[in-house]
C-alpha positions in Angstrom: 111.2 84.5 98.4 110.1 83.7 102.0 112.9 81.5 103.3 110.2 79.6 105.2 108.1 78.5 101.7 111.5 76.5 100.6 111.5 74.4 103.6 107.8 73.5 103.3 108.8 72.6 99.6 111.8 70.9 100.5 110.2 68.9 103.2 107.0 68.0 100.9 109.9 66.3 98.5 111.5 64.6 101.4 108.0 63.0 102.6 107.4 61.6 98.7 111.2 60.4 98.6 110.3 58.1 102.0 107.2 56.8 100.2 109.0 54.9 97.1 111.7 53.0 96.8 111.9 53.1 92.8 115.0 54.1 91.6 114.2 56.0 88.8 111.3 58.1 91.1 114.0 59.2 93.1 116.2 60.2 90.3 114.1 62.1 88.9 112.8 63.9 91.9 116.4 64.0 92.8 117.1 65.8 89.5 114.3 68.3 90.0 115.5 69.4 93.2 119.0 69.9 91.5 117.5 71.8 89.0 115.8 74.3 91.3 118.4 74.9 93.6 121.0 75.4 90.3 118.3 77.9 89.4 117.0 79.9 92.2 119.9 79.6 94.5 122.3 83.2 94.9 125.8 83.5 95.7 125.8 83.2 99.6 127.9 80.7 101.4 124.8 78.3 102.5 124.1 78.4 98.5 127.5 77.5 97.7 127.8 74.8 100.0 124.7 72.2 97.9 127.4 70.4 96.5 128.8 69.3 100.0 125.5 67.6 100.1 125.4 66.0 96.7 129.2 64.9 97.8 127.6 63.3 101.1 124.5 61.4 99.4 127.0 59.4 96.8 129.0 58.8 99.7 126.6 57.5 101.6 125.1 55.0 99.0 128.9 53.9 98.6 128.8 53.1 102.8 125.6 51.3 102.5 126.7 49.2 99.1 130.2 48.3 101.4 128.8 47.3 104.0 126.4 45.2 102.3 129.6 43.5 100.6 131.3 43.3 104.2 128.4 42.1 106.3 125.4 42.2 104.8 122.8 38.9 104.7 123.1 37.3 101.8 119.4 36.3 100.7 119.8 34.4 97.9 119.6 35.3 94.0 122.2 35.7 91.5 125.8 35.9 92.4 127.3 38.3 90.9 130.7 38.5 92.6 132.1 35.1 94.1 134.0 36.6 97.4 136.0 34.0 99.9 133.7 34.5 103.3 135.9 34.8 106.7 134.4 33.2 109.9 134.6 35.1 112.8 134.5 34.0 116.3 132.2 32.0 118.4 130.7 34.9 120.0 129.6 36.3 116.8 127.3 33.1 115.7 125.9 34.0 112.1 128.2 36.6 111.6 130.6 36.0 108.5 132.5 39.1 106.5 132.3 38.9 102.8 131.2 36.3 100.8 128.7 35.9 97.9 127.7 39.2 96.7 123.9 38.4 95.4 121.9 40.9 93.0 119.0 41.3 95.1 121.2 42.1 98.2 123.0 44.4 96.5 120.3 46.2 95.0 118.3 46.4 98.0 121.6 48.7 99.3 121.8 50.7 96.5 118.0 51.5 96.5 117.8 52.2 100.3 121.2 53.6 100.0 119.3 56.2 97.5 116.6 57.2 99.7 118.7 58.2 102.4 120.8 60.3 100.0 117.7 62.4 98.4 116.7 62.7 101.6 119.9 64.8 102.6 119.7 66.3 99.4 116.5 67.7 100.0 117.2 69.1 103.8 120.5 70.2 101.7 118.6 72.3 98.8 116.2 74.1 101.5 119.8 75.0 103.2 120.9 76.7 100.4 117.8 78.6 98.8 116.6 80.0 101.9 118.8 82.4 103.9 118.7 81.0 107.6 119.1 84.4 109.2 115.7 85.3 107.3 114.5 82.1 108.2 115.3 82.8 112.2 113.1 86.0 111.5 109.8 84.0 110.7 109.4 82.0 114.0 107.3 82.9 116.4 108.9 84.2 119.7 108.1 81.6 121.9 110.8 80.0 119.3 113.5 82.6 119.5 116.0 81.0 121.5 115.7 77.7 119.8 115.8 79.3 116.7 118.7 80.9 116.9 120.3 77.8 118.4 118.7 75.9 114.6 120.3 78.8 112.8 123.5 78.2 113.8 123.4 74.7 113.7 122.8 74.5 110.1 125.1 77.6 109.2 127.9 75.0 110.1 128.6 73.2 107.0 128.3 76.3 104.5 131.2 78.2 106.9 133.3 75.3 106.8 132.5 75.1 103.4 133.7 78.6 102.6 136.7 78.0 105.0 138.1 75.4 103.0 137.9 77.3 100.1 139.6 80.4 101.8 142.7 78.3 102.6 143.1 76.3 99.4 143.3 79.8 97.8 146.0 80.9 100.4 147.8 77.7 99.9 148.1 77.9 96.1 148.5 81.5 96.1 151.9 80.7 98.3 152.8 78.2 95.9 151.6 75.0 97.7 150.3 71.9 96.4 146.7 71.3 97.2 146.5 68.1 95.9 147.0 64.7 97.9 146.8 63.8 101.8 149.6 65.8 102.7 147.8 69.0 102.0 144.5 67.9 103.0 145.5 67.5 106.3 147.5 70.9 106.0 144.3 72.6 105.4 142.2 70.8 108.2 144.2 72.9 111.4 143.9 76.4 109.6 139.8 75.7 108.7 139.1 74.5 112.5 141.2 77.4 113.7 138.9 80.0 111.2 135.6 77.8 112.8 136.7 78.7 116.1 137.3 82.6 115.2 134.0 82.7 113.9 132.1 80.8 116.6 133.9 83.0 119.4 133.0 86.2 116.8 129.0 84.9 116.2 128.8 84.9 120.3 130.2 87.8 121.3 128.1 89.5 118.8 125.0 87.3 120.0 125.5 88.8 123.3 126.3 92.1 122.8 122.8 91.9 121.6 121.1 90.5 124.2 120.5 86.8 122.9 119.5 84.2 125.1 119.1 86.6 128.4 116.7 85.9 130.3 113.4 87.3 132.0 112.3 87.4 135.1 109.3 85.3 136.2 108.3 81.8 137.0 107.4 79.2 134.3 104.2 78.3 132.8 103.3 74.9 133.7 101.0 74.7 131.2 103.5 75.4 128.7 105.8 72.9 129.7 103.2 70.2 129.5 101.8 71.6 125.9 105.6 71.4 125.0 106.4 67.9 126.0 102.7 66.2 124.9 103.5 68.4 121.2 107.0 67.0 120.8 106.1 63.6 121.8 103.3 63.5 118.9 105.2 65.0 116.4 107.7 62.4 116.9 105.6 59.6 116.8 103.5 61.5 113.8 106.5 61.9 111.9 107.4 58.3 112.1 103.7 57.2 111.0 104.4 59.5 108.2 107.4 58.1 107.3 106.6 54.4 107.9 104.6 53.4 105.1 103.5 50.4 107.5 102.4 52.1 110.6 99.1 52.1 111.3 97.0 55.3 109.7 96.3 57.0 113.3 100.1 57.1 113.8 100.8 59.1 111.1 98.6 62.6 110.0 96.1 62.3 112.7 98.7 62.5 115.6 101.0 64.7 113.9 98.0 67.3 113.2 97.0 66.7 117.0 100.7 67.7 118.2 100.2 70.7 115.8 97.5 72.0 117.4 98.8 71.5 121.2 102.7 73.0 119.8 100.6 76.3 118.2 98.6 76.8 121.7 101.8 76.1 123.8 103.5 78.8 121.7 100.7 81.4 122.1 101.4 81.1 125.5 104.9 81.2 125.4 105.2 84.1 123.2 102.9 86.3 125.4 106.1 85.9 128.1 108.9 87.5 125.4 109.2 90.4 124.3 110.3 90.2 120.8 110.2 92.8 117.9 110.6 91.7 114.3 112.5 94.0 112.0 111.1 94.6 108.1 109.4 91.0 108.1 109.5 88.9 104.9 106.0 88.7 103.2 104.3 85.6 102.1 102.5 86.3 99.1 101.2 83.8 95.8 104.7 82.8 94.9 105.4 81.4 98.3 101.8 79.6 98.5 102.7 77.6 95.3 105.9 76.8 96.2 104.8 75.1 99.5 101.7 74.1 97.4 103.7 72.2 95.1 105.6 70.4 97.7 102.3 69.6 99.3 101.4 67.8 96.3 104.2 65.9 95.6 104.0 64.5 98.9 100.4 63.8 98.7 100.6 62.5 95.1 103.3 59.8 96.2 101.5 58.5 99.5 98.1 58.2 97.5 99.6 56.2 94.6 101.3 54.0 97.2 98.1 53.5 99.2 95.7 52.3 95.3 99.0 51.1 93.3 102.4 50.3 95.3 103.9 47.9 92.4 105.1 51.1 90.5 106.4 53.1 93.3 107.8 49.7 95.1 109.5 47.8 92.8 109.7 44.0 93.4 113.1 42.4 93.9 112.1 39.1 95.0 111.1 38.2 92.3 113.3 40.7 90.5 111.7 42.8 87.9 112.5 46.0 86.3 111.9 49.3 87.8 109.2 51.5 85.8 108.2 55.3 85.6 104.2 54.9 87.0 102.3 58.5 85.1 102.1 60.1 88.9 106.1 60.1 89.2 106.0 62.7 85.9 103.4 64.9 87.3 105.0 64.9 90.7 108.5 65.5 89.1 106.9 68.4 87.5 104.8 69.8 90.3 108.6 69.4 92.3 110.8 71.4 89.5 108.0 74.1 89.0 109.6 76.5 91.5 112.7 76.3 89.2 110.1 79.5 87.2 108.1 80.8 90.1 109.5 83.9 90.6 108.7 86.5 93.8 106.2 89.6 92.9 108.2 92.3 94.4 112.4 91.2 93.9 113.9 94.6 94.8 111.8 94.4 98.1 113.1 91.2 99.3 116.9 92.0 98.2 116.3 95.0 100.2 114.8 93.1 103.2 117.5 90.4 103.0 120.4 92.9 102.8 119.3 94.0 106.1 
């Protein structure tokens, strides 16, 4: 599968997790993005390192939920936990730890708490189902060095990942204990040590191959501007998109502007490098309805927001009930149905991805 049609999958369920903040919606797009990546992913180290991400989201809804109980602003609504409050010092007027620990406040935590966990999640599932060396492939070659520098980035966790699990072998296989602190923080010198072997190994390799030399020639201004007015748009599109109550011009409108001035700035750019690409990964009908369907999700979510937002936002003030509105089970659907979308041609892209 083009590495390239999981991100735009992926990133379609992280724009319809940002659009409710209904528990069980999330859940259940959470579980479909579990399901797909338990089904589609292989046995590669960025595949086996979903879990790490899973491990993150709970514990960032357990950071959120404590420092609700530690600090957070106590609205109002039923107490469920009685805490003594500590008064801090003058300078820190209206600032008191603990306290009452209210329903309402504590829910609020555990539902934006939630969010930001699928959201990892779902940058988490496109890291493991598509193969970031195939994925550095796909970009144009104005985007070669930056790619590279993206690849490498997000290749950290699933080596460290692997690293761990290299060690903990060793130490049990020379009798160890790998339980407790003690051999937790005997593992933690020999994995940054193996880190920095590979990182010193990925470089010299990198250069031996020419990455990241550069050409003679002066710059493009007009690159440099297209570059700079295309990353400010995106930025502020992408927080339209986000922000269910920006205005509408801040959202699609600018982000579709900044995609037009990024895609002429690149033309541009990639006239100036010269860059061959090596067996490159089609992008046939299985790839189109894998983006597709993350397209829709996305678009089914922000449209039932815009006619209906009591389903998809669930009051808590009053508090009521969270409920499952009908376009959260066709979006959960339209989000697990790569889990049987297969690619036309498999022994082509094992052969092309063995490369």
């Amino acid at each position: 599968m083009h590495p390239l049609a999981w991100w735009a999958w992926a990133l379609g369920l992280a724009v319809a997790v940002t659009r409710t903040t209904n528990p069980l919606v999330i859940g259940m797009l959470l579980a479909a993005t579990v399901l797909v990546v338990v089904v589609r992913r292989d046995d590669s180290p960025w595949a086996r390192a979903f879990g790490a991400y899973l491990v993150l989201g709970v514990a960032i809804i357990a950071v959120r939920v404590a420092f609700y109980i530690l600090v957070g602003i106590k609205a109002g609504g039923p107490v469920l936990l009685d805490l003594p409050s500590i008064a801090m010092p003058g300078w820190a007027t209206g600032v008191e730890l603990l306290g009452p620990v209210h329903l309402t406040g504590l829910l609020a935590a555990v539902y934006g708490g939630l969010r930001l966990a699928a959201l990892i999640v779902c940058f988490g599932a496109a890291n493991a189902l598509a193969n970031p060396k195939r994925a550095l492939r796909c970009l144009p070659a104005s985007l070669h060095h930056i790619g590279t520098a993206i690849v490498i980035a997000v290749t950290v966790t699933p080596q460290l990942v692997s690293s761990v699990v290299r060690v903990r072998r060793a130490q049990r296989l020379r009798g160890q204990d790998d339980r407790g602190l003690r051999s937790v923080l005997a593992c933690a010198l020999p994995v940054l040590a193996d880190a920095l072997d590979r990182s010193l190994a990925l470089a010299a390799s990198m250069d031996s191959r020419g990455y990241a030399r550069s050409q003679s020639g002066r710059s493009d201004a007009r690159i440099t501007a297209a570059l700079l007015v295309s990353l400010v748009a995106a930025a502020l599109g992408t927080y339209g998109l986000l922000d269910g109550t920006s205005p509408d011009w801040l959202g699609l409108p600018l982000l579709a502007a900044g995609a037009v001035i990024a895609v002429g700035g690149s033309v541009l750019a990639g006239r100036r490098v010269r860059r061959t690409r090596y067996r490159p990964d089609p992008w046939g009908l299985p790839e189109s309805l894998i983006a597709a369907c993350g397209l829709a999700v996305a678009l089914l979510l922000a449209g039932a927001l815009g006619m209906s937002p009591d389903g998809l936002d669930p009051s808590l003030s009053p508090l009521t009930w969270p409920s499952v509105p009908p376009v959260a089970l066709v979006a959960t659907l339209l989000a697990a149905a790569p889990a049987v979308l297969r690619a036309t041609d498999p022994g082509a892209v094992r052969s092309g991805g063995s490369r």
